[in-house]
LOFIGU-870827 format. One record per residue (C-alpha): residue number from 1; residue in three letters; x, y, z. Coordinates in Angstrom, 2 decimals. Example, Ala and Ser with C-alpha at 12.3 -4.5 7.8 and 13.67 -1.06 7.14 Angstrom:
@seq = 1 type = Ala u = 12.30 v = -4.50 w = 7.80
@seq = 2 type = Ser u = 13.67 v = -1.06 w = 7.14
// end
This chain:
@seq = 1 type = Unk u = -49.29 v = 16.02 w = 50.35
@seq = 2 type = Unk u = -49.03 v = 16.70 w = 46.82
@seq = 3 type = Unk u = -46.49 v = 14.75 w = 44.39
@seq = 4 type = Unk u = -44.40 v = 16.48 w = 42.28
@seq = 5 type = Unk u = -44.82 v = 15.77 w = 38.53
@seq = 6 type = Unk u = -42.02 v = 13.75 w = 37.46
@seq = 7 type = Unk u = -39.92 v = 15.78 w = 34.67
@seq = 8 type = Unk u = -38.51 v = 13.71 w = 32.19
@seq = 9 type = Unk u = -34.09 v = 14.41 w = 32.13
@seq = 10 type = Unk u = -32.70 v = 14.99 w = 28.65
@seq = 11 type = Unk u = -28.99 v = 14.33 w = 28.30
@seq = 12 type = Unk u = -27.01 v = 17.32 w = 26.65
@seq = 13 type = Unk u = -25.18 v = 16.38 w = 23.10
@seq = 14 type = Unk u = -21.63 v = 16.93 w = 23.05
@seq = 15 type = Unk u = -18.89 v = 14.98 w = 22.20
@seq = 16 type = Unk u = -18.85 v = 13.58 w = 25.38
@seq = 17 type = Unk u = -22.41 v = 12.41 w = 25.30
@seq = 18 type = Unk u = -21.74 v = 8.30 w = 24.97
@seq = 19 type = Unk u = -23.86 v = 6.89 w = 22.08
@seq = 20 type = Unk u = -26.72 v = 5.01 w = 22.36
@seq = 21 type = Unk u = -25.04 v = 1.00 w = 22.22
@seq = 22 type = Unk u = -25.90 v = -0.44 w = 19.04
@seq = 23 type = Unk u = -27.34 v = -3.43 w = 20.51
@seq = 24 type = Unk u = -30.18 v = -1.31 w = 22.12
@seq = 25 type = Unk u = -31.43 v = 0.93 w = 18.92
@seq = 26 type = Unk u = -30.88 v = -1.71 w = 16.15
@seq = 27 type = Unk u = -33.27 v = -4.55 w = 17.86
@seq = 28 type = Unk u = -35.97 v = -1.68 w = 17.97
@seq = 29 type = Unk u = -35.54 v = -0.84 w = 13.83
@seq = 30 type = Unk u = -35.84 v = -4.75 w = 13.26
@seq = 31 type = Unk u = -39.21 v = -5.17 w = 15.92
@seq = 32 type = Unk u = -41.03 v = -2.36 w = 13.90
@seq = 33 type = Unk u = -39.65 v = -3.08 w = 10.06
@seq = 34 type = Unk u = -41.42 v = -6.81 w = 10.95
@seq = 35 type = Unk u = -44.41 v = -5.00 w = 11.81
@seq = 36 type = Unk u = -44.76 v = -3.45 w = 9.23
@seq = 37 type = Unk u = -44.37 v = 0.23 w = 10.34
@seq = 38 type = Unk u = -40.93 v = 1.66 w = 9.16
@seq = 39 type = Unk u = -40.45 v = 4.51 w = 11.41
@seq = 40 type = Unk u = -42.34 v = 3.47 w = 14.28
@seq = 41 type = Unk u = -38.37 v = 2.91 w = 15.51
@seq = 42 type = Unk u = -38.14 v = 6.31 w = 16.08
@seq = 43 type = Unk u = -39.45 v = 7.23 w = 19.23
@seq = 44 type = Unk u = -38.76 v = 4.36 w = 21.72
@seq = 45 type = Unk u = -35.09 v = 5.01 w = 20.36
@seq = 46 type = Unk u = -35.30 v = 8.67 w = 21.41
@seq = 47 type = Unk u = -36.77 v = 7.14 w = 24.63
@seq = 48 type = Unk u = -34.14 v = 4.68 w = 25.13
@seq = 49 type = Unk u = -31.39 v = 7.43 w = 24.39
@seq = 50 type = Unk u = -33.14 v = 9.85 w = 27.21
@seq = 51 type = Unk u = -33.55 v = 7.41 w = 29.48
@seq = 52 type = Unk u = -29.75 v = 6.48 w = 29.59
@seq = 53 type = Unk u = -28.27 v = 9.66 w = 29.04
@seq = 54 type = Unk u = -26.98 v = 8.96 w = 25.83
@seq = 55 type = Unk u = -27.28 v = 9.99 w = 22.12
@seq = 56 type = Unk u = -28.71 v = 8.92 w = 18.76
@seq = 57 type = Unk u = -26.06 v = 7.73 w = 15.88
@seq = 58 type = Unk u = -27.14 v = 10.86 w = 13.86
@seq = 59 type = Unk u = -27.22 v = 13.75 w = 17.14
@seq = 60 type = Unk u = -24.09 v = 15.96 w = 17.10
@seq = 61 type = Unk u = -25.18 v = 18.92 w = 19.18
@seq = 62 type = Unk u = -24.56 v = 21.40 w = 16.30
@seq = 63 type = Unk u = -26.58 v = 22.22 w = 13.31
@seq = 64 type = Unk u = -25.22 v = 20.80 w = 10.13
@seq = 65 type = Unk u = -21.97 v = 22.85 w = 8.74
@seq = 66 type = Unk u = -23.66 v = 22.95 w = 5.15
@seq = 67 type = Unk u = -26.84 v = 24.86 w = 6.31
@seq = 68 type = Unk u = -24.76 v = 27.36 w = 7.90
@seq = 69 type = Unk u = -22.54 v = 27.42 w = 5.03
@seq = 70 type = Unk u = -26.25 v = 27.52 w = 2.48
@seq = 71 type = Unk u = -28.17 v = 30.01 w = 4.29
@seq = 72 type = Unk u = -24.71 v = 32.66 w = 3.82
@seq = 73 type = Unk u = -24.82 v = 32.06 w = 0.58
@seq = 74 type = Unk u = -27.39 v = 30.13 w = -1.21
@seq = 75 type = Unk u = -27.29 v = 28.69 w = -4.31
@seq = 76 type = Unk u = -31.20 v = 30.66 w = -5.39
@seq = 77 type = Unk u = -32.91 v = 32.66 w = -2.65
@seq = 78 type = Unk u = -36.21 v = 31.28 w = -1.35
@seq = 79 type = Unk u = -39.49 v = 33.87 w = -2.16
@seq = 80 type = Unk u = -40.34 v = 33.92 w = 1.49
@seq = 81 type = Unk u = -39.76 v = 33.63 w = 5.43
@seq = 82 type = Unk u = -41.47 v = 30.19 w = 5.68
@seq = 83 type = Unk u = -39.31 v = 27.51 w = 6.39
@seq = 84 type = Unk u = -40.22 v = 23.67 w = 7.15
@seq = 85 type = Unk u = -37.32 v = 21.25 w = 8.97
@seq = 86 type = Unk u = -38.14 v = 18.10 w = 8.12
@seq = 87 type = Unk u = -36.61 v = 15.10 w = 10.77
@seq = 88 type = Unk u = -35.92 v = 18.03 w = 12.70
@seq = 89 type = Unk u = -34.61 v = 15.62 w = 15.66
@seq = 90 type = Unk u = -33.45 v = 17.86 w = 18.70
@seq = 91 type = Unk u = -33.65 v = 20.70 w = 16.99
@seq = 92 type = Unk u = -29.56 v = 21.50 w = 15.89
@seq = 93 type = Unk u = -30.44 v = 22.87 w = 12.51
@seq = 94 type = Unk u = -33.07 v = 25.19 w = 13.81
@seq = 95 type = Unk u = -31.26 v = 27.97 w = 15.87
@seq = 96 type = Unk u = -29.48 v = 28.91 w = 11.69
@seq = 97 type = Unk u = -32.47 v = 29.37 w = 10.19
@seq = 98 type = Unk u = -33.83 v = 31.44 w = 13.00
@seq = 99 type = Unk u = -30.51 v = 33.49 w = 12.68
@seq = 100 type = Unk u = -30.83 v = 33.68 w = 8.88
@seq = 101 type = Unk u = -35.04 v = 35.32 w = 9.75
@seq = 102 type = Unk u = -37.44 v = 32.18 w = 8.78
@seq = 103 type = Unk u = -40.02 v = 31.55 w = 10.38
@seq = 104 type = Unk u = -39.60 v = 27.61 w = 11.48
@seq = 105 type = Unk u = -41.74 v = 25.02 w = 11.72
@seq = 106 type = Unk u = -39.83 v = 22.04 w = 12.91
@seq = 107 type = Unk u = -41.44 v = 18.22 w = 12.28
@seq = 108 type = Unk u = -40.72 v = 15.31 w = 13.95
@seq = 109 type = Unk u = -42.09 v = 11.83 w = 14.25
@seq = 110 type = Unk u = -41.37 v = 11.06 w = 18.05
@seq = 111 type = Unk u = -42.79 v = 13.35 w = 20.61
@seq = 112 type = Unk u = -39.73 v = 13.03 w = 22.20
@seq = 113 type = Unk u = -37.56 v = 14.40 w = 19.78
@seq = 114 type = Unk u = -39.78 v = 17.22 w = 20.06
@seq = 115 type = Unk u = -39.96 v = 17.17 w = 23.77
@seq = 116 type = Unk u = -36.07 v = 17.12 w = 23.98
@seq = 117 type = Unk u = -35.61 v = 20.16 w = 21.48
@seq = 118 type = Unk u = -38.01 v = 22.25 w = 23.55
@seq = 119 type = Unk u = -36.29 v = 21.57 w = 26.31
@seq = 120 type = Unk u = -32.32 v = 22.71 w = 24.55
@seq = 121 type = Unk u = -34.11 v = 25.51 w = 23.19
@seq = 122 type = Unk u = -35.23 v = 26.54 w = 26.50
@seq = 123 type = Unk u = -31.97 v = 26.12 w = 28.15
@seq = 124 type = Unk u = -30.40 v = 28.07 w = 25.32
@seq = 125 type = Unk u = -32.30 v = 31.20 w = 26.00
@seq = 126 type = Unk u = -32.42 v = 32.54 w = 22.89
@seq = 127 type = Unk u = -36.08 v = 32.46 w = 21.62
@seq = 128 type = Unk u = -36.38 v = 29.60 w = 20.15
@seq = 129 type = Unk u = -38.48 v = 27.90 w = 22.33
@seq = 130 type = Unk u = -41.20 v = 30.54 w = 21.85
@seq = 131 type = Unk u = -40.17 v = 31.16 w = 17.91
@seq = 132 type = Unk u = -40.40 v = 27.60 w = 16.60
@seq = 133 type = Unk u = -44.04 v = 25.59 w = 15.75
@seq = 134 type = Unk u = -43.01 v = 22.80 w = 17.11
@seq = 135 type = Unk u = -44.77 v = 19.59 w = 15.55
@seq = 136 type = Unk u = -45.18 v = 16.16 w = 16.01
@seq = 137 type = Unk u = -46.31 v = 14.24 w = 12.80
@seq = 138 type = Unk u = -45.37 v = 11.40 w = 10.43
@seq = 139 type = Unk u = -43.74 v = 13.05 w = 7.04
@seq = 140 type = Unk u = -45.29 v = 9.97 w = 5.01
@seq = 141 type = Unk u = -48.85 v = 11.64 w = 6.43
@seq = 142 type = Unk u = -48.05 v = 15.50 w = 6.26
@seq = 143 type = Unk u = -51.07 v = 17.27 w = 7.25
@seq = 144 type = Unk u = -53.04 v = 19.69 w = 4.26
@seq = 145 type = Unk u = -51.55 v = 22.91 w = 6.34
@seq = 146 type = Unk u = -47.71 v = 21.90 w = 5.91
@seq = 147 type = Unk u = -48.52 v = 20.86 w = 1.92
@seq = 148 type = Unk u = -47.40 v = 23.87 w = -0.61
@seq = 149 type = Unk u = -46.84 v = 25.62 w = 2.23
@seq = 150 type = Unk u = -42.68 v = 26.56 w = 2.78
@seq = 151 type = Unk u = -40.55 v = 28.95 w = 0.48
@seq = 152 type = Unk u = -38.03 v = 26.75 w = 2.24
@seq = 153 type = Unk u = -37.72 v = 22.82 w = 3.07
@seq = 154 type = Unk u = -34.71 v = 21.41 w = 4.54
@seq = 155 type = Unk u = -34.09 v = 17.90 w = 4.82
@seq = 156 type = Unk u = -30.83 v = 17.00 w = 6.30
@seq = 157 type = Unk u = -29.65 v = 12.80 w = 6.60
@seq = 158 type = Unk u = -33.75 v = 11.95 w = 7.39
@seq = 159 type = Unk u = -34.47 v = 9.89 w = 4.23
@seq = 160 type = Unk u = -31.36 v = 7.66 w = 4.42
@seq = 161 type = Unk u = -32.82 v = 6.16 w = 7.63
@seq = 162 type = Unk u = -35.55 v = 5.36 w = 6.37
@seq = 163 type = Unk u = -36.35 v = 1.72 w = 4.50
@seq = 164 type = Unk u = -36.05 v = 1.53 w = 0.36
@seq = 165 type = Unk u = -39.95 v = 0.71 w = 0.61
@seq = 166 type = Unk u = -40.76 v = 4.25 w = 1.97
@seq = 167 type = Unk u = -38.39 v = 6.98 w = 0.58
@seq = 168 type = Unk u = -39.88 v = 7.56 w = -2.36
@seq = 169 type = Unk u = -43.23 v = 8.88 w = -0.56
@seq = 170 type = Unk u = -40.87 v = 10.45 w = 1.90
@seq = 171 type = Unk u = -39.44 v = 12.41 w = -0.87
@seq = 172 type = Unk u = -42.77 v = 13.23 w = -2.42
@seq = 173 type = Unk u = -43.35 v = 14.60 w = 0.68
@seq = 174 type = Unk u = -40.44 v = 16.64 w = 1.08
@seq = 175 type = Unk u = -41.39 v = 18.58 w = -2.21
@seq = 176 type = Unk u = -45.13 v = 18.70 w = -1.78
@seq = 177 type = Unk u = -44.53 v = 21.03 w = 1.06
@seq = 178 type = Unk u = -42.50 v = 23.46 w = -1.16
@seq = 179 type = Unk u = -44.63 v = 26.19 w = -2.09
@seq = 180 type = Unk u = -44.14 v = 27.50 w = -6.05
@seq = 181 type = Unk u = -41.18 v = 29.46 w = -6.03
@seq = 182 type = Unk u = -39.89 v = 27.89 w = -3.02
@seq = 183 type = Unk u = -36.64 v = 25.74 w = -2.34
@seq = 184 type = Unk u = -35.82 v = 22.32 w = -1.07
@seq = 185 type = Unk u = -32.55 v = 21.99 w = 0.64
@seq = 186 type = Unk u = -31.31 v = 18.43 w = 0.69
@seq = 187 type = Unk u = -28.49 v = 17.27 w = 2.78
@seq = 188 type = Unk u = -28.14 v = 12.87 w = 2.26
@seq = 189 type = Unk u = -25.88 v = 10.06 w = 1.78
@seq = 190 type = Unk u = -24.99 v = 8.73 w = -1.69
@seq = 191 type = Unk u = -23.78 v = 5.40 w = -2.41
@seq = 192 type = Unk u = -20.74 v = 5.59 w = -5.00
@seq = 193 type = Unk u = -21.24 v = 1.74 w = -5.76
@seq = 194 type = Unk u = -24.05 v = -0.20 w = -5.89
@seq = 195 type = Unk u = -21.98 v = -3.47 w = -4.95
@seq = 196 type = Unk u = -21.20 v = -1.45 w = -1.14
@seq = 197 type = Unk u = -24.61 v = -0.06 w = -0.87
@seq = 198 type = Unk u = -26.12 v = -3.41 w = -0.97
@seq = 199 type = Unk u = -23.73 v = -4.52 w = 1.55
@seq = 200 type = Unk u = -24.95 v = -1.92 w = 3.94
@seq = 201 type = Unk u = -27.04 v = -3.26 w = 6.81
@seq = 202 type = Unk u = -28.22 v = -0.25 w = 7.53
@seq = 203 type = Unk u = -29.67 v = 1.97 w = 9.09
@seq = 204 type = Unk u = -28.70 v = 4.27 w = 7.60
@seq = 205 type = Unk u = -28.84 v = 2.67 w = 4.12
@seq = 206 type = Unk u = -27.11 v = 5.51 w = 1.75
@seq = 207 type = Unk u = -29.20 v = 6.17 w = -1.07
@seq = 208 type = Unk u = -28.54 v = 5.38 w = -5.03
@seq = 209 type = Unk u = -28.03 v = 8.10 w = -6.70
@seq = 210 type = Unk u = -31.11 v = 7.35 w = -9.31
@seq = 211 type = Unk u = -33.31 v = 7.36 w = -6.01
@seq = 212 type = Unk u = -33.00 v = 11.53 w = -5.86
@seq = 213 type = Unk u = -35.11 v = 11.29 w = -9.13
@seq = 214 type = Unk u = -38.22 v = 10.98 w = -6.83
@seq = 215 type = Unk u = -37.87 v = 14.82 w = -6.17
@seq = 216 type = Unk u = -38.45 v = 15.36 w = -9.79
@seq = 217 type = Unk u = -40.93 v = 13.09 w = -10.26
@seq = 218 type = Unk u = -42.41 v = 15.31 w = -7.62
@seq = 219 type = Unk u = -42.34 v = 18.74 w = -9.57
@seq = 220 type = Unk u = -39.05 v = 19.99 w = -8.54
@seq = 221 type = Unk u = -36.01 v = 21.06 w = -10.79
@seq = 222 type = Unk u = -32.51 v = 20.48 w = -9.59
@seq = 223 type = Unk u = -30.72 v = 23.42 w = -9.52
@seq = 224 type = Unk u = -27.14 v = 22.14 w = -7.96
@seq = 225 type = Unk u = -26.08 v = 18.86 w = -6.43
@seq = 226 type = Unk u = -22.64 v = 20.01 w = -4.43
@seq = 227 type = Unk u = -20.37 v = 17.45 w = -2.97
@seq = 228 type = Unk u = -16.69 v = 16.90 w = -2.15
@seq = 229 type = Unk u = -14.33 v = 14.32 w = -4.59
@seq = 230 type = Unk u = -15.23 v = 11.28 w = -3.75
@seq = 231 type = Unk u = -11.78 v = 9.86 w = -3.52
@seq = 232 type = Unk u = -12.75 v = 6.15 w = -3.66
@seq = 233 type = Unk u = -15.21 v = 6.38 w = -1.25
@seq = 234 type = Unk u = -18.21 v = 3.68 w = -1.10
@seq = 235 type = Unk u = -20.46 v = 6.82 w = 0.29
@seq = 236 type = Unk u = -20.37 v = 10.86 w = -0.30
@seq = 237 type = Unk u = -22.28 v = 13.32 w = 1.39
@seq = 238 type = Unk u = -24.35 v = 15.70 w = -0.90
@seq = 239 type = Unk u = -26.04 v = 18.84 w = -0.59
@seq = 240 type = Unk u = -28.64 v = 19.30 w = -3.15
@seq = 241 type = Unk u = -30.96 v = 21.91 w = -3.91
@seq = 242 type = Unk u = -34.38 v = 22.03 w = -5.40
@seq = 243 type = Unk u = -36.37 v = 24.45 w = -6.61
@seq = 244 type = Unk u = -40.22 v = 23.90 w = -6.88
@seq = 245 type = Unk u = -41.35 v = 25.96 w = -10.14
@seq = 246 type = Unk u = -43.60 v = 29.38 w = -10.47
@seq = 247 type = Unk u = -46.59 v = 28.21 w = -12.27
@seq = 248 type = Unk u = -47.05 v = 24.88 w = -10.44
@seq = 249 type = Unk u = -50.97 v = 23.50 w = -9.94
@seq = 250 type = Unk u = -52.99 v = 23.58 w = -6.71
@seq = 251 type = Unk u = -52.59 v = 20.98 w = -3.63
@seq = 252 type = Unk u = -54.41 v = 18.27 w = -3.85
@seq = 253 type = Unk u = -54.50 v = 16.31 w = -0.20
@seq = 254 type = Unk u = -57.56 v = 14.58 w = -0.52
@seq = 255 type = Unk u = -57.19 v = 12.98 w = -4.21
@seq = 256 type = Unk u = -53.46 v = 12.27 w = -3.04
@seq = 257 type = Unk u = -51.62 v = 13.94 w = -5.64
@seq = 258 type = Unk u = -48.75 v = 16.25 w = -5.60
@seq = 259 type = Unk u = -48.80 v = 19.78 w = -8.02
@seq = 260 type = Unk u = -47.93 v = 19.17 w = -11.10
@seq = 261 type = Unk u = -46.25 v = 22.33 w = -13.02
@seq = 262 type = Unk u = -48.20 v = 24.12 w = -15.60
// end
């Protein structure tokens, strides 16, 4: 008699959906920041979240209000179809783009992030599952066929769980996938004070505002930085948006280097 192959159960995301405790996900960040990898964290979170039905500090079922609100209106219109979600999670802030007629390739570091959003996109019927290039891959290692390679990247609330020691390759990253012409879409939290963001424990740990410099560094212009009054906050949300330049140099992989514009 023939055993049936066990399916692994994904929990749906609403509000509903308890979160994972604390006290489960935060020993896992510590284990892996001592070893020296700082995202390794990742997956046995997602694995720990499936497993007991619950959901990640940063999963809210729905894509992010600002894409929606971006893609209606954006601030300059990528050259292309190709977009790239970076941190892509469970997949919430696909199902927009798909809407708005990219062309998505969705990247995640934990196959079961990217097990879990094949499965919702499945169950939602709507294409996606079929539509999307799913991928599973480290954004500090991006493969040669994601670099230069999207008219659009969108990052939304990845790099602010990442460690200080990281982020600026993350952020290299982020841009050396935007192809010339194309358009980085940057969604992140901003520390108003330096004295609160070094009380922080994190993760996440919201980033300084200097630290969005790395995108330039990386051959991107700024073309807006949007956020809401900070009212005496100690952290802001942002929505920046980045524009890699017509007339930037070749891809480099193998030497390392990011374009540099001509």
């Amino acid at each position: 008699m023939r055993r049936r192959r066990s399916r692994t159960r994904f929990p749906a995301i609403t509000p509903a959906t308890p979160p994972l405790p604390e006290e489960v996900w935060r020993p896992l960040v510590d284990e892996q920041l001592e070893a020296g990898s700082p995202s390794g964290w990742f997956e046995p979170a997602y694995q720990a979240a499936s497993a007991r039905g619950a959901r990640l500090p940063w999963q809210e079922g729905a894509p992010h209000p600002w894409l929606a609100d971006w893609l209606a209106a954006p601030v300059h219109t990528p050259p292309g179809a190709r977009a790239l979600v970076v941190g892509c999670g469970v997949g919430d802030d696909v199902a927009p783009l798909l809407a708005s007629g990219y062309h998505v390739t969705a990247l995640d570091i934990a196959p079961t992030a990217i097990a879990w959003a094949r499965r919702r996109a499945a169950h939602r019927g709507d294409g996606s599952h079929d539509a999307v290039a799913w991928h599973t891959g480290d954004l500090l290692t991006l493969g040669a066929q994601l670099l230069g390679a999207f008219d659009l990247v969108v990052e939304i609330h990845t790099v602010p769980w990442l460690p200080g020691v990281v982020r600026d390759a993350a952020m290299a990253a982020i841009g050396g996938a935007v192809a010339p012409g194309g358009v980085a879409l940057v969604i992140t939290e901003l520390a108003t004070s330096e004295a609160d963001r070094s009380r922080r424990p994190g993760p996440p740990w919201p980033q300084a505002p200097s630290e969005l410099a790395a995108y330039r560094a990386g051959g991107l212009v700024r073309l807006a930085l949007e956020h809401p009054p900070a009212q005496d906050q100690a952290t802001m949300e942002v929505r920046a948006t980045w524009q890699r330049p017509q007339g930037t140099g070749p891809v480099d992989p193998a030497a390392g280097r990011l374009p540099t514009v001509g």
